[in-house]
Structures are given as structure tokens and as C-alpha cells.
KEMINU-458520 format. One record per residue: residue number from 1; x, y, z of N, C-alpha, C, CB in turn. Coordinates in pm, whole numbers, plus 50000, padded with zeros to 5 digits. Glycine has a CB too. Layout:
! KEMINU-458520
NODE  seq    n_u    n_v    n_w   ca_u   ca_v   ca_w    c_u    c_v    c_w   cb_u   cb_v   cb_w
NODE  NUM      X      Y      Z      X      Y      Z      X      Y      Z      X      Y      Z
...
END
This chain:
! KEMINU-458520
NODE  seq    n_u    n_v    n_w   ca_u   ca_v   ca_w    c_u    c_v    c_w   cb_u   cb_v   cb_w
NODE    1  65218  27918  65699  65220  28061  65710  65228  28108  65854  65098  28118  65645
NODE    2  65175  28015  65965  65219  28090  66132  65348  28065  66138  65147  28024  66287
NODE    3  65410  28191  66131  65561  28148  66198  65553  28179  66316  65691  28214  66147
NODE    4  65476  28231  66409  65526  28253  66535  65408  28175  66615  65551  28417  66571
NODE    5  65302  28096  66563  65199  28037  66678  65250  27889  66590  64984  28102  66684
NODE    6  65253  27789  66670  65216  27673  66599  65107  27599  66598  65284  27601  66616
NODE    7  65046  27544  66503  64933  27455  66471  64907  27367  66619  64976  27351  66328
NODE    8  64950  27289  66635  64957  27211  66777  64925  27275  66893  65084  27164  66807
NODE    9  64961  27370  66866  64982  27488  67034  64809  27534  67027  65138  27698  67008
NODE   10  64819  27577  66920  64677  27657  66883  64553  27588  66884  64677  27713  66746
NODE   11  64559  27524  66845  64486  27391  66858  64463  27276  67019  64573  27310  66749
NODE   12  64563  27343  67080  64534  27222  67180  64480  27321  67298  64687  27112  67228
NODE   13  64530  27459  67258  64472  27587  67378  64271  27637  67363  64594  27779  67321
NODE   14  64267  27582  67223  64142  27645  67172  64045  27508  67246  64136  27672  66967
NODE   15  64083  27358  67246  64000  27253  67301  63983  27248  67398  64020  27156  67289
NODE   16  64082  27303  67451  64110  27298  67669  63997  27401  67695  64318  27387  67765
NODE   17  63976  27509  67613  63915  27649  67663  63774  27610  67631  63971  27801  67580
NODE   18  63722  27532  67498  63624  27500  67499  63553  27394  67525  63611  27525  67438
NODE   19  63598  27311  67620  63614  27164  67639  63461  27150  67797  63839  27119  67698
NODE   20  63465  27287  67839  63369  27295  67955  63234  27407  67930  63465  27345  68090
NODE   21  63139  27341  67883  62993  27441  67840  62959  27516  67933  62856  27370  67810
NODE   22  62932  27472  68038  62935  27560  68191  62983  27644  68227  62967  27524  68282
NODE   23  63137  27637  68243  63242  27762  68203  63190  27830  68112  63380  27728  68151
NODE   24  63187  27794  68017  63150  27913  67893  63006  28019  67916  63114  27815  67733
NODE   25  62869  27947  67982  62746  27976  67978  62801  28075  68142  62615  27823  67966
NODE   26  62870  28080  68203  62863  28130  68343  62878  28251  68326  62954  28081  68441
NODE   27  62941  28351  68229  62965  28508  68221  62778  28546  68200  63096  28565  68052
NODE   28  62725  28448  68111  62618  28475  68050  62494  28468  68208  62603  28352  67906
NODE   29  62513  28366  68241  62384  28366  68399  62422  28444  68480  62361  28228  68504
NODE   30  62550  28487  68521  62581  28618  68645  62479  28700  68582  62761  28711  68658
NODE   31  62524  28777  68465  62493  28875  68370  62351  28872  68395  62539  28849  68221
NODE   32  62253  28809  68374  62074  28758  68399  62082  28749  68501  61997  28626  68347
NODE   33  62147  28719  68596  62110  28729  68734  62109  28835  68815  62170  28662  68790
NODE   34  62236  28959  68745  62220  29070  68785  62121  29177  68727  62327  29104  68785
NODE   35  62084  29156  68629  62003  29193  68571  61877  29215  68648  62002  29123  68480
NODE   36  61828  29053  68654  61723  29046  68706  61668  29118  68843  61720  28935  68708
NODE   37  61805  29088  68981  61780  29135  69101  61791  29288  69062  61877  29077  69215
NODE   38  61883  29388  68978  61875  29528  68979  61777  29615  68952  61945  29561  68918
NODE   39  61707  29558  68805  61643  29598  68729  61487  29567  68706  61709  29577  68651
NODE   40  61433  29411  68730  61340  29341  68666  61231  29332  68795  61403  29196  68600
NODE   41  61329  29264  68925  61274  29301  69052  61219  29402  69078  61341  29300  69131
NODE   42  61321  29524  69107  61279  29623  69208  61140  29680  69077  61439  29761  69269
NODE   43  61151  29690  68966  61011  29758  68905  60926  29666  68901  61011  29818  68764
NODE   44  60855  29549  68904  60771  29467  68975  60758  29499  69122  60814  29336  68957
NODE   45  60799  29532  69188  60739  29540  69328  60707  29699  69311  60854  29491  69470
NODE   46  60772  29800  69228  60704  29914  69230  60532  29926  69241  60751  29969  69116
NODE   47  60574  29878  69096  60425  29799  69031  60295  29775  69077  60440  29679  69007
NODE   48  60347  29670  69190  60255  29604  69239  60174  29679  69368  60318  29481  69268
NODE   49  60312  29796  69386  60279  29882  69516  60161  29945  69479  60390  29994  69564
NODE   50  60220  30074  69277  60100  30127  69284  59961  30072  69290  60104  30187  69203
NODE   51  59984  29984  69214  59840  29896  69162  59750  29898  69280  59867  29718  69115
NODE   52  59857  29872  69433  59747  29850  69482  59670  29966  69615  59774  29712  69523
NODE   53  59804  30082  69581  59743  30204  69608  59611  30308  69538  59845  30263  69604
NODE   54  59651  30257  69396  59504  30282  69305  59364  30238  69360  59511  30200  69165
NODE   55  59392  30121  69383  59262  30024  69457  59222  30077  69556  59288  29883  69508
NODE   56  59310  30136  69677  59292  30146  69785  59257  30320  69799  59410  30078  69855
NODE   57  59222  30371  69662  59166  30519  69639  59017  30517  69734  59134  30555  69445
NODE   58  58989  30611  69800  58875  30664  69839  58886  30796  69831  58835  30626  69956
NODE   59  58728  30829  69861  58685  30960  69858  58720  31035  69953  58569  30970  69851
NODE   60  58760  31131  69936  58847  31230  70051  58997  31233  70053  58817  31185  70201
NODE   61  59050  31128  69971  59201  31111  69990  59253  31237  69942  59267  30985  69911
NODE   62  59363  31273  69996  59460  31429  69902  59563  31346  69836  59564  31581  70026
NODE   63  59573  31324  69742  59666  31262  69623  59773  31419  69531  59518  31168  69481
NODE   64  59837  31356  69490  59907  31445  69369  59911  31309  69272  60090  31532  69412
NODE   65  59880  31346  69137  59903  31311  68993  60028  31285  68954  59864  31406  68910
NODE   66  60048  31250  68879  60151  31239  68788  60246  31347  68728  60099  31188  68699
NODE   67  60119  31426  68674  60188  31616  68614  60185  31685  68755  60047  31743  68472
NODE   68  60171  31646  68918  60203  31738  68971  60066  31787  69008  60290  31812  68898
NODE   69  59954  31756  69013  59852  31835  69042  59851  31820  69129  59753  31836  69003
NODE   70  59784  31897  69262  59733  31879  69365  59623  31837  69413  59744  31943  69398
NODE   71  59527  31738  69446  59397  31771  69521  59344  31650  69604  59282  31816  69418
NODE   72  59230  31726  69638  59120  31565  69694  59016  31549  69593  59013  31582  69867
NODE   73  58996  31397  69613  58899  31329  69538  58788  31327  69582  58923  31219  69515
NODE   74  58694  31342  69510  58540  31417  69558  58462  31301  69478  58498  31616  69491
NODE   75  58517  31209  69424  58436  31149  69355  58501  30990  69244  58381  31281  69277
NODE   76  58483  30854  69288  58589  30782  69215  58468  30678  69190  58748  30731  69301
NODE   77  58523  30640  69038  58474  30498  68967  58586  30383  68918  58393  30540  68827
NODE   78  58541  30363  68841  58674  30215  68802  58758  30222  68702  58616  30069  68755
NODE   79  58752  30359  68647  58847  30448  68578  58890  30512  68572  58856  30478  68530
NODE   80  58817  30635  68638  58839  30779  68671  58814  30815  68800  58762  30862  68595
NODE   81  58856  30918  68816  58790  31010  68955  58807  31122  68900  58864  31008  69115
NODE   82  58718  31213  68993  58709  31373  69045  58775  31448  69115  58625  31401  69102
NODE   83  58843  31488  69141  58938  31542  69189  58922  31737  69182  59057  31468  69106
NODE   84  58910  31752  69333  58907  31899  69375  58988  31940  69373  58872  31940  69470
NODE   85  59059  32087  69283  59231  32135  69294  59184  32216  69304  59357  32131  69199
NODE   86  59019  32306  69361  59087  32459  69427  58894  32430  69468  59183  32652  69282
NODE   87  58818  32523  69534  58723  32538  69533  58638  32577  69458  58721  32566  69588
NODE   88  58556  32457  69450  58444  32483  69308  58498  32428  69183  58415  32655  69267
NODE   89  58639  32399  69193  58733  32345  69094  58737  32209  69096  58864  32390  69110
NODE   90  58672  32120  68983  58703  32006  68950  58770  31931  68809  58605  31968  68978
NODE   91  58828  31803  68846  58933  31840  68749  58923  31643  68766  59106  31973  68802
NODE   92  58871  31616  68625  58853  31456  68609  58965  31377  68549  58734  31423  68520
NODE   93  59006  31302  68637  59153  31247  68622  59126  31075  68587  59254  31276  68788
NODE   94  59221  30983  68531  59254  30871  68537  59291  30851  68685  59347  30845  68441
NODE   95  59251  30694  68706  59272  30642  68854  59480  30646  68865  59178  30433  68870
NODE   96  59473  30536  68778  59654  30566  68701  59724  30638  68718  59683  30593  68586
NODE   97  59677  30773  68737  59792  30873  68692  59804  30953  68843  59744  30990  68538
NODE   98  59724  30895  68922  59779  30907  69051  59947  30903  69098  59714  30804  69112
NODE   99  59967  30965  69142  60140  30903  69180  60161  30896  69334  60281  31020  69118
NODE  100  60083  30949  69396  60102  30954  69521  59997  31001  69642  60201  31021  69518
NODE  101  59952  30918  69720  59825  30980  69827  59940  31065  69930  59707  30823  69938
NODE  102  59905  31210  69996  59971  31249  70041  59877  31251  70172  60030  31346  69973
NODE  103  59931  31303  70336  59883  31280  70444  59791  31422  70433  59993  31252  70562
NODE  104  59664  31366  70541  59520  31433  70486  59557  31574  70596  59330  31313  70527
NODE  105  59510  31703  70526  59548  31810  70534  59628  31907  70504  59548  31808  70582
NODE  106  59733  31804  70423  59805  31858  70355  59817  32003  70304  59800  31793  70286
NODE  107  59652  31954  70253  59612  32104  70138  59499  32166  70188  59565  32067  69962
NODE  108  59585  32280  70302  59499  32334  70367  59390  32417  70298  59563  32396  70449
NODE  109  59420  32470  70168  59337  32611  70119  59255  32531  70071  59397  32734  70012
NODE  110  59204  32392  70022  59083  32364  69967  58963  32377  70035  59086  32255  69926
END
């Protein structure tokens, strides 16, 4: 029924192509390799940054949250802190949801 490929031809192009496992597996390891350096990397070292900016929380720091809050921390344990966002205003946060210590004075009106 091939009239236009022949058995022989088809057959001897399909062994040559699969004849090297290495060749074949190499589209597949670039692919994981780019993966890995784009994607897998750079959010592990995020990671590891916050983790250890959480740790490095003290009292007095001016942080912003996660939703954007503003304040200083008036008060930290091994879960939570206290956190001042206006005067007389306290506002009990996860250590976590920190996103960022900002430089102290920031927030002049507290």
C-alpha cells in the first residue's frame, strides 16, 4: 500500500534516528536545565533571603506587610509581632507576612 515511501527507506531512516539514546534524552536535559537555572533557582534564593530577614526582625524596625501596611514593630515573638500603624494604633501581624523592612524613619508621622 506505500506507493510513494518504501519499506527499506522507512525503515532504515527510523533505526539511524533511533540508534543514539543520548541524542534522543538531550531536547529533554536542556529543557530541565533551563528550567531549573530560570525558575527553581532564582525562587530558592528568594526564599532563603526572606526567611532570613524574618529572623533578623527586631523591635523598632519600620517594615511594610504583605497587604501594604505600614509600621514599626513594638513588639515580636516566634510567630507574631505588634506592629504600630498610627499612634496608639496596634495591629498584630504574622512574622511571614512581612515583605519588606524599610529604612528607619521612613514613617515620619508615627
Amino acid at each position: 500500500m506505500n506507493f510513494f515511501i518504501s519499506d527499506a527507506l522507512a525503515e532504515g531512516q527510523a533505526a539511524a534516528a533511533g540508534s543514539d539514546p543520548f541524542m534522543t534524552a538531550l531536547p529533554l536535559l536542556l529543557f530541565a536545565a533551563i528550567f531549573y537555572f530560570l525558575l527553581i533557582r532564582p525562587q530558592a534564593k528568594r526564599q532563603k533571603e526572606h526567611k532570613k530577614m524574618v529572623e533578623a526582625l527586631a523591635k523598632g524596625d519600620e517594615v511594610v506587610t504583605v497587604g501594604g501596611i505600614a509600621g514599626r514593630i513594638t513588639d515580636i515573638g516566634d510567630n507574631f509581632a505588634k506592629m504600630e500603624v498610627a499612634d496608639g494604633v496596634e495591629v498584630k501581624i504574622r512574622r511571614q507576612s512581612v515583605e519588606s523592612v524599610i529604612p528607619k524613619g521612613s514613617l515620619k508621622d508615627l
